[in-house]
C-alpha positions as CSV (number, residue, x, y, z in Angstrom):
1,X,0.0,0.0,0.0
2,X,1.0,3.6,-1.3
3,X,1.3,6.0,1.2
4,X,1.7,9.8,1.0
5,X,4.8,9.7,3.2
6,X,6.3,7.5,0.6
7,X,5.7,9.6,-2.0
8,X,6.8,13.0,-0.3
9,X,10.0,10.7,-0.4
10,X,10.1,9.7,-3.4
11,X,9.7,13.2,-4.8
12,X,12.7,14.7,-3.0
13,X,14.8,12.7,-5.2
14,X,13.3,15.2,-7.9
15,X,16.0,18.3,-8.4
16,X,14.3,21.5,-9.3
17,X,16.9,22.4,-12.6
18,X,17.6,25.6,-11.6
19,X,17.9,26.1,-8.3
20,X,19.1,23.0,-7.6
21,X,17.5,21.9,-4.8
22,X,14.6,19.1,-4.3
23,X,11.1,20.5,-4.9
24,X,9.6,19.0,-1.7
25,X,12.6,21.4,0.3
26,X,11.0,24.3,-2.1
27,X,8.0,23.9,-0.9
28,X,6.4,23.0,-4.6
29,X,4.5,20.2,-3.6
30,X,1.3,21.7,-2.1
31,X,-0.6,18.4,-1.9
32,X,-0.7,14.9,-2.6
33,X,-3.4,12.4,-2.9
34,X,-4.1,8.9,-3.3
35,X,-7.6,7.1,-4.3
36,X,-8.7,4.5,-6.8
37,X,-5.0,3.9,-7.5
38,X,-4.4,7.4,-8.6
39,X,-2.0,9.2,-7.6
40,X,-2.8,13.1,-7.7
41,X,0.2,16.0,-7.1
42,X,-0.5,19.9,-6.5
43,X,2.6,21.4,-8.1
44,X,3.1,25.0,-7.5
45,X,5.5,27.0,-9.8
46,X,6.9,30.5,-9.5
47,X,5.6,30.9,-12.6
48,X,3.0,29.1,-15.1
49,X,5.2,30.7,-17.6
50,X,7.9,28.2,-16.5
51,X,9.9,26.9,-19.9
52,X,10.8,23.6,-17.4
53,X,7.6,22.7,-16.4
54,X,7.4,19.9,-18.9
55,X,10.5,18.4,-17.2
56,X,9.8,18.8,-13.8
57,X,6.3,17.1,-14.4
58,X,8.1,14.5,-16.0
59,X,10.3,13.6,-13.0
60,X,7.5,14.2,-11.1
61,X,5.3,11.0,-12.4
62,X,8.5,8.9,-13.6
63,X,9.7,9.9,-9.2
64,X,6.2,8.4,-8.4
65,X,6.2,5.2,-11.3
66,X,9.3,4.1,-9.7
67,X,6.9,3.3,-6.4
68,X,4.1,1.3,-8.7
69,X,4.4,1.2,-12.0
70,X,0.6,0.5,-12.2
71,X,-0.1,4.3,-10.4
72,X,-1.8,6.2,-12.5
73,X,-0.3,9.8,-12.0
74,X,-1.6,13.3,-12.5
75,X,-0.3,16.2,-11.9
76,X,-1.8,19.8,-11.4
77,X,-0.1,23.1,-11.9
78,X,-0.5,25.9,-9.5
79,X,1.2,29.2,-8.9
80,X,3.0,30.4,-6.0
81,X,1.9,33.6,-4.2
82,X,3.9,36.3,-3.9
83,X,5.1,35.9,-0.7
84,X,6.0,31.9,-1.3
85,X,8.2,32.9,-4.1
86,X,9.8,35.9,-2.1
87,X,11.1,33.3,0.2
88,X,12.7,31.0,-2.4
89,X,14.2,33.9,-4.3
90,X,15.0,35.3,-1.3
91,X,17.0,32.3,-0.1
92,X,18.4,32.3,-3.1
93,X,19.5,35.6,-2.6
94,X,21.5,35.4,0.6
95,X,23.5,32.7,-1.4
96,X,25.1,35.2,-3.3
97,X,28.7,34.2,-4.0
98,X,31.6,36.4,-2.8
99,X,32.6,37.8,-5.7
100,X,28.6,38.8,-7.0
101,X,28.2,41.0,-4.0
102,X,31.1,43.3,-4.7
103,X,30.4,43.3,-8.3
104,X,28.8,47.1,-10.1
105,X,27.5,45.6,-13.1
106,X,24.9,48.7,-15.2
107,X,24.1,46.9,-18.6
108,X,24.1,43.2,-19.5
109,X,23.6,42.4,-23.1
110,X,23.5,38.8,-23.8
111,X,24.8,38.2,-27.8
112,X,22.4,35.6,-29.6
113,X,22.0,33.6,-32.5
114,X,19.6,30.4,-33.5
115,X,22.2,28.9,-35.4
116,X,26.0,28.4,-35.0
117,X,28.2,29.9,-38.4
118,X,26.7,33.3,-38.5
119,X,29.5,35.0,-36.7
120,X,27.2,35.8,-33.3
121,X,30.7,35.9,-31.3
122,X,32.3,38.4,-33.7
123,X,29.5,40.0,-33.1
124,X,30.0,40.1,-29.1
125,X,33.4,41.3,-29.3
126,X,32.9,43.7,-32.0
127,X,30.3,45.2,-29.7
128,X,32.9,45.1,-26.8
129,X,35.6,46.7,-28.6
130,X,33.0,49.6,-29.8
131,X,31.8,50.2,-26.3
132,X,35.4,50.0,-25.1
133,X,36.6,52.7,-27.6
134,X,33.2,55.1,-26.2
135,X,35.4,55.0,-22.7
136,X,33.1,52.6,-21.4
137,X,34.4,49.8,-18.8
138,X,33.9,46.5,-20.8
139,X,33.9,42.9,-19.9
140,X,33.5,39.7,-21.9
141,X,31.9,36.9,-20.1
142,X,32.1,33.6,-23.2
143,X,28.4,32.1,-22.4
144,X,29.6,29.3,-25.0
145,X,31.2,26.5,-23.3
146,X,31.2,23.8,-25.6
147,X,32.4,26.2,-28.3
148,X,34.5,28.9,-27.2
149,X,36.3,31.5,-29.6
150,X,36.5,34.8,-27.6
151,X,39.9,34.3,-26.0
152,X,41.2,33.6,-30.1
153,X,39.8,36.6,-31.0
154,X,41.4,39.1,-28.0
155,X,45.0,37.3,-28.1
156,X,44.1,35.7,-24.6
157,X,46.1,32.5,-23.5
158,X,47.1,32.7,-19.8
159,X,44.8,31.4,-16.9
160,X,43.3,33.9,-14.9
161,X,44.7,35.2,-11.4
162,X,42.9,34.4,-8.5
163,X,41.6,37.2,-5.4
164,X,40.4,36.8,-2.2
165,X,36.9,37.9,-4.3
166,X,37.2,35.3,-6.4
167,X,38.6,34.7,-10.2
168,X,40.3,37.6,-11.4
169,X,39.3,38.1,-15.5
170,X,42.0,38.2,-18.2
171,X,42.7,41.5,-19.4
172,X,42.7,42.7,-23.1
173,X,45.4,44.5,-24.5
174,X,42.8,47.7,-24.5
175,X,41.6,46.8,-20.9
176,X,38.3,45.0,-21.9
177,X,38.3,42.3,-19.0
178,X,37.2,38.8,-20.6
179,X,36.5,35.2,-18.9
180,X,36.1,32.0,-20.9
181,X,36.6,28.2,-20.2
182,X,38.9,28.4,-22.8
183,X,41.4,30.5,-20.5
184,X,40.6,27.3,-17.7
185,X,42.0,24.2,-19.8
186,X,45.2,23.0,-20.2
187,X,45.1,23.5,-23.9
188,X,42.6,25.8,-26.1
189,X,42.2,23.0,-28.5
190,X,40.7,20.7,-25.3
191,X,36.8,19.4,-25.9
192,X,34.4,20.0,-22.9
193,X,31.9,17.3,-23.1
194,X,29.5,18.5,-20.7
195,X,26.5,17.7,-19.9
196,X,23.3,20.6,-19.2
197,X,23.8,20.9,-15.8
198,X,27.9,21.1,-15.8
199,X,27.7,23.9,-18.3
200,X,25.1,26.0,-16.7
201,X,27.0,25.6,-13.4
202,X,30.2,27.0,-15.2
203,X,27.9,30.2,-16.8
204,X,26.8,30.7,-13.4
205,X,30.3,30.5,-11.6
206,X,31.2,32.6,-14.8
207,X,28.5,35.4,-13.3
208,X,28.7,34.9,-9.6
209,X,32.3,33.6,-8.9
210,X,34.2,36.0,-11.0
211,X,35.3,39.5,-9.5
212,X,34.3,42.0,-12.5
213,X,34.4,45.1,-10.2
214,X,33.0,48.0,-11.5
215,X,31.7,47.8,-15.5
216,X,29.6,50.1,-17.6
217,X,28.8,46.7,-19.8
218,X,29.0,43.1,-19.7
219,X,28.4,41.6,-22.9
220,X,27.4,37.9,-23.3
221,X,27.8,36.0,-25.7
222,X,26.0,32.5,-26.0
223,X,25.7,29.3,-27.5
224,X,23.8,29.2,-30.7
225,X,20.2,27.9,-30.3
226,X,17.8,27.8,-27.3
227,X,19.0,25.2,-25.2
228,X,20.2,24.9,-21.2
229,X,23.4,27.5,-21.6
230,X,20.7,30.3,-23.3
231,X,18.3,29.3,-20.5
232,X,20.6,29.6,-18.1
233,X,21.7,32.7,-18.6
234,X,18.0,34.3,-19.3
235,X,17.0,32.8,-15.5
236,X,19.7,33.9,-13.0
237,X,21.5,36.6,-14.5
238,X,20.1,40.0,-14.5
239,X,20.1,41.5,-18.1
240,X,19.0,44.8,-19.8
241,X,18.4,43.0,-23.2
242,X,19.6,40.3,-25.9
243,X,20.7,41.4,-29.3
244,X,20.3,39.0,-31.9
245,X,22.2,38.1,-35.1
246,X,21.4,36.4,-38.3
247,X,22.9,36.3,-41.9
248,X,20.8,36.3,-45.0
249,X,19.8,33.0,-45.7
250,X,16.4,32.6,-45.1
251,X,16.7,29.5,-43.1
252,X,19.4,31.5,-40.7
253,X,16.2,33.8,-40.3
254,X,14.0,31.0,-39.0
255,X,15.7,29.8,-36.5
256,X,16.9,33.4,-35.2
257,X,12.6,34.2,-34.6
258,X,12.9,30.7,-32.6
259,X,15.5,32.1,-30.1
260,X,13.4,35.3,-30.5
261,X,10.2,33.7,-28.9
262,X,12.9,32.3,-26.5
263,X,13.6,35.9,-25.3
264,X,10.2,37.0,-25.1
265,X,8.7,34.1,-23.2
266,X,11.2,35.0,-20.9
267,X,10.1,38.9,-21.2
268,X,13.9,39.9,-22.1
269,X,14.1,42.7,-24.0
270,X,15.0,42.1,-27.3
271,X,17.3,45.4,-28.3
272,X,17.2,44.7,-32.2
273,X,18.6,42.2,-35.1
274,X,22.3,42.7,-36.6
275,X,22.4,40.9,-40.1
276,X,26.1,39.6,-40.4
277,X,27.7,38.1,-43.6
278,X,25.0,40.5,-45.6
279,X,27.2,41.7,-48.4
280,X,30.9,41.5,-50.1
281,X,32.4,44.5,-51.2
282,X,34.5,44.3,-54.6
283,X,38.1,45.2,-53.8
284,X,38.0,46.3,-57.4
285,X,34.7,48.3,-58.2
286,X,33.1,49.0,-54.8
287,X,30.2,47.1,-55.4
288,X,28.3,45.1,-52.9
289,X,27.9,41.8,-54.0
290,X,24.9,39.6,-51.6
291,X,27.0,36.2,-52.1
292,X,24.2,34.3,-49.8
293,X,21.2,35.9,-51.4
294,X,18.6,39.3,-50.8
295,X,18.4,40.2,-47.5
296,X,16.1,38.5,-45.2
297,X,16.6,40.7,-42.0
298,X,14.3,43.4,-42.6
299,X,11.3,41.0,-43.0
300,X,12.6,39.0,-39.8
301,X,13.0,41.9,-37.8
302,X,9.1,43.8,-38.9
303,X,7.7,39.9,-38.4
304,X,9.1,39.6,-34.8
305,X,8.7,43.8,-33.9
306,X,12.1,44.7,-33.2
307,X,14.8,47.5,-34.8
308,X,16.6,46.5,-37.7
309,X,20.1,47.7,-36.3
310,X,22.2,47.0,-39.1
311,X,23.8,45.1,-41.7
312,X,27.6,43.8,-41.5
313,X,30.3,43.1,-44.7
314,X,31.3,39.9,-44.4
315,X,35.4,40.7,-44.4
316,X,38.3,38.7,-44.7
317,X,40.0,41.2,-42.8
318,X,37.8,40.5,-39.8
319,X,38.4,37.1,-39.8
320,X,42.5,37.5,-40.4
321,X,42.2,40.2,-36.9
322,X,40.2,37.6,-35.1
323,X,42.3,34.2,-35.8
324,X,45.4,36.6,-34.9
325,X,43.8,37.5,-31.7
326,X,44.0,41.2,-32.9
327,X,40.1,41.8,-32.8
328,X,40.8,45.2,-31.3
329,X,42.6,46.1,-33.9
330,X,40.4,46.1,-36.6
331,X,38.5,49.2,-38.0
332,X,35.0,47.9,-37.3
333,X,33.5,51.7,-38.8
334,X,30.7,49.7,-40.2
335,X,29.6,48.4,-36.5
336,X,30.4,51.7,-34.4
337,X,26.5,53.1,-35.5
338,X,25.1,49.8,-35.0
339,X,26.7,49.6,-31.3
340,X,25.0,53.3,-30.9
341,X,21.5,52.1,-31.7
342,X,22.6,49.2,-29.0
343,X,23.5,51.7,-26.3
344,X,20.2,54.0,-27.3
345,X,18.1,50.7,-26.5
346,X,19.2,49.6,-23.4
347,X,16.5,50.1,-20.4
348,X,17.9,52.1,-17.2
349,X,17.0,48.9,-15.2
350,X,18.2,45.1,-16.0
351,X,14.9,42.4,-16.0
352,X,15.3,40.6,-12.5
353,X,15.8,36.2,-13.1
354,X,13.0,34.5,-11.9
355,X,14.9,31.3,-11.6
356,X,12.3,29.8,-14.3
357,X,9.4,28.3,-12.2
């Protein structure tokens, strides 16, 4: 015979993704009833709005199957008052780690693509090295793990120092302060085969753990697609907006309205679209040549209401600067307006994380 004290238990094997703690301990289970050989579970959320929710009622039923597989299980979504979700996020809150209490961060854009190839982290540091070159103070934090290129492109090799904050960031050659599992391994050419959870507790220690100090702008710059690293970052770091680059092929534009709905589900602002790759210019005539077709951005950008910010060359001499690590170096006259319209968008104050549930 089922009891409910047997499945309280069973259910604090089941980890809330986030906040990584069990959901009985969070005080999600509000109730939880047996009759007729079904099994029913009061589930309150944060949030309805929770992108996890699927998950957690997954773990929920498969938690409860592992008593009986012959339960039949149903769960029921509620919502957590306000006070009930102070207390988590408070809690939360008091676990601040060293180095994110002593950290004055104003703006965090998060860089973002739907696909990978469409030069989203050229994109991050060209935005870095603009703001830099406006006198702002500048940091880097490299959001993709699995496929990190920011230290390359700022001629960054050394592990960072460590401070009785926490990690110290690696330091440009104009000052922009940059941190990166790349700078971490033994060798840049090393594979992280993470799992989920490993790489969203490296973004995190990436936020909380690393002593920024004082910055103007933190720019982001994340994995391509809408998976646990975006999420991640979306949930428990405060941000003042996501910019969001495509290139002209239609399909690029597709998948960039995907990670679009991503961001307002998640009701980030989205500061505008940056078309990359959109044109060659003739070294010999001048003209522009569209070597992967029309233009697609436009229609993406009226389609999803956001600002069109630009459109960017694609240029051999950006890629030479950024496999010689010279990023800084390079002109960039074509991205200093389109870092303007960036600045021009950014709200006074950053969207607070609701930890997803």
């Amino acid at each position: 015979m089922i009891t409910t004290e047997a499945i309280f238990d069973a259910l604090r094997g089941v980890i809330d993704p986030e906040l990584g703690r069990n959901i009985v301990e969070l005080g999600m289970v509000r109730d939880v009833t047996i009759e007729n050989g079904q099994v029913n579970v009061v589930l309150a959320l944060t949030t309805l709005a929770c992108p996890l929710k699927s998950k957690i009622v997954d773990d929920v039923k498969s938690a409860i199957g592992k008593l009986d597989e012959n339960l039949a299980v149903e769960v029921e979504l509620a919502e957590m008052t306000p006070q009930e979700r102070a207390q988590i996020l408070g809690q939360q809150q008091e676990e601040k780690p060293l180095a994110e209490r002593f950290n004055d961060i104003h703006h965090v854009i998060a860089v973002m693509s739907g696909k990978g190839g469409v030069g989203k982290s050229s994109v991050a540091a060209l935005l870095a090295v603009a703001l830099r070159r406006q006198g702002q103070r500048v940091g880097v934090l490299d959001a993709d793990i699995t496929g990190p290129s920011i230290p390359r492109m700022f001629g960054l090799h050394n592990p960072p120092a460590m401070s009785p904050l926490g990690i110290l960031p690696a330091d440009s050659q104009t000052g922009i302060k940059v941190i990166s599992i790349n700078l971490l391994l033994p060798s840049e050419d090393e594979a992280v085969i993470w799992r989920g959870p490993l790489i969203s507790g490296a973004i995190k220690q990436f936020w909380g753990e690393v002593f920024w100090g004082d910055l103007d702008t933190l720019v982001i710059d994340l994995p391509p697609g809408t998976s646990d690293a975006s999420l991640t970052v979306m949930q428990s770091i405060p941000l003042s907006g996501v910019v969001l680059v495509t290139s002209p092929q239609d399909l690029a534009g597709m998948v960039v309205r995907k990670a679009a709905r991503m961001a307002q589900q998640l009701n980030i602002p989205i500061l505008g679209l940056v078309e990359n790759m959109s044109y060659v210019t003739c070294p010999d005539c001048g003209r522009r040549i569209e070597v992967f077709g029309p233009s697609q951005a436009a229609l993406t950008a009226a389609q999803l209401g956001i600002p069109m910010l630009g459109h960017l060359p694609l240029d051999p001499n950006l890629a030479a600067r950024c496999d010689a690590g010279q990023v800084e170096d390079y002109p960039a006259t074509e991205f200093e307006p389109i870092a303007q319209r960036i600045m021009e968008r950014v709200p006074a104050q950053k969207v607070k994380p609701v930890f997803g549930h």
